[in-house]
C-alpha positions in Angstrom: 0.0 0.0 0.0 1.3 3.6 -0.8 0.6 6.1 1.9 1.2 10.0 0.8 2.0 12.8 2.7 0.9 15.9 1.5 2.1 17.6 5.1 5.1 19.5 5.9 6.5 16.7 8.4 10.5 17.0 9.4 12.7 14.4 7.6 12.6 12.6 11.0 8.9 12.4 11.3 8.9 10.7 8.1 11.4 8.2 8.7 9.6 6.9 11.7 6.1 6.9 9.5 8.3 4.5 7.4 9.3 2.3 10.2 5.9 1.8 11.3 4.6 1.0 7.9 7.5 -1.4 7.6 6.7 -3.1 10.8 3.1 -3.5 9.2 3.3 -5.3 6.0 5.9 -3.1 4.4 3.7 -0.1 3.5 5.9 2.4 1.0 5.5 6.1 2.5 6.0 9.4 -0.1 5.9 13.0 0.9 5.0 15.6 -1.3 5.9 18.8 -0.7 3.9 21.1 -2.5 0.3 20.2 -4.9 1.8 19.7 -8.0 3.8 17.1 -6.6 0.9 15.5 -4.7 -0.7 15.2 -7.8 2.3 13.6 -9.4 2.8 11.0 -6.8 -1.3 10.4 -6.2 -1.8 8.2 -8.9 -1.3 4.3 -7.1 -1.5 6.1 -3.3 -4.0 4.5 -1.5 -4.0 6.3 1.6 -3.8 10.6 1.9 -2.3 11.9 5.2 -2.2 15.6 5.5 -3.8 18.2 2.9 -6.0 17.2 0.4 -7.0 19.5 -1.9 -9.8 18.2 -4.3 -6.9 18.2 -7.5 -4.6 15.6 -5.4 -7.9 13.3 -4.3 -8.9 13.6 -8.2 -5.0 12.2 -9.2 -6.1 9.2 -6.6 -8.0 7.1 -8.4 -7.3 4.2 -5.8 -8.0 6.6 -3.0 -9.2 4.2 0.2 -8.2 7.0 3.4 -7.7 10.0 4.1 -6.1 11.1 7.0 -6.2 14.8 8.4 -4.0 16.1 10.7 -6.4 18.5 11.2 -8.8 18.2 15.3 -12.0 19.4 13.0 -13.3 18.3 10.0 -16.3 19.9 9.6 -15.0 22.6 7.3 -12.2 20.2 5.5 -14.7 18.1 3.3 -15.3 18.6 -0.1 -18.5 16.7 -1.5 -16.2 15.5 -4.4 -13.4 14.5 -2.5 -15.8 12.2 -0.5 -18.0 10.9 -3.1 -14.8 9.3 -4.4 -14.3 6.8 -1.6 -17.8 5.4 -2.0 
């Protein structure tokens, strides 16, 4: 399973999002650092931790999660970014 970060995590913070997903059935764990290279990386990611703009959930065609790091979601959905993972 691909896991993308679209957050600004530290180099560290990464690398231990790696080891876990390693200790779990060898997961592979990108970070984009800007849209444009969410979008580039979205195409096989099955899980989006971070920001998700509608553009990078549209790239994700095999889109099963999302993960905020966001407390409140209330403002964060889009009804297209949703209607995707149903």
């Amino acid at each position: 399973m691909k896991i993308l970060i679209h957050f600004s995590f530290s180099p560290e913070q990464i690398q231990i999002f790696q080891q876990i997903a390693d200790a779990h059935s060898q997961h592979k764990v990108v970070q984009a650092h800007s849209e444009s290279e969410a979008i580039a990386m979205a195409e096989d990611a099955e899980v989006l931790l971070g920001l998700f703009p509608p553009a990078v959930c549209e790239a994700a065609p095999d889109l099963r999660w999302i993960q905020s790091h966001s407390a409140s979601m209330d403002s964060c959905f889009l009804k297209s970014s949703t209607e995707m993972l149903w």
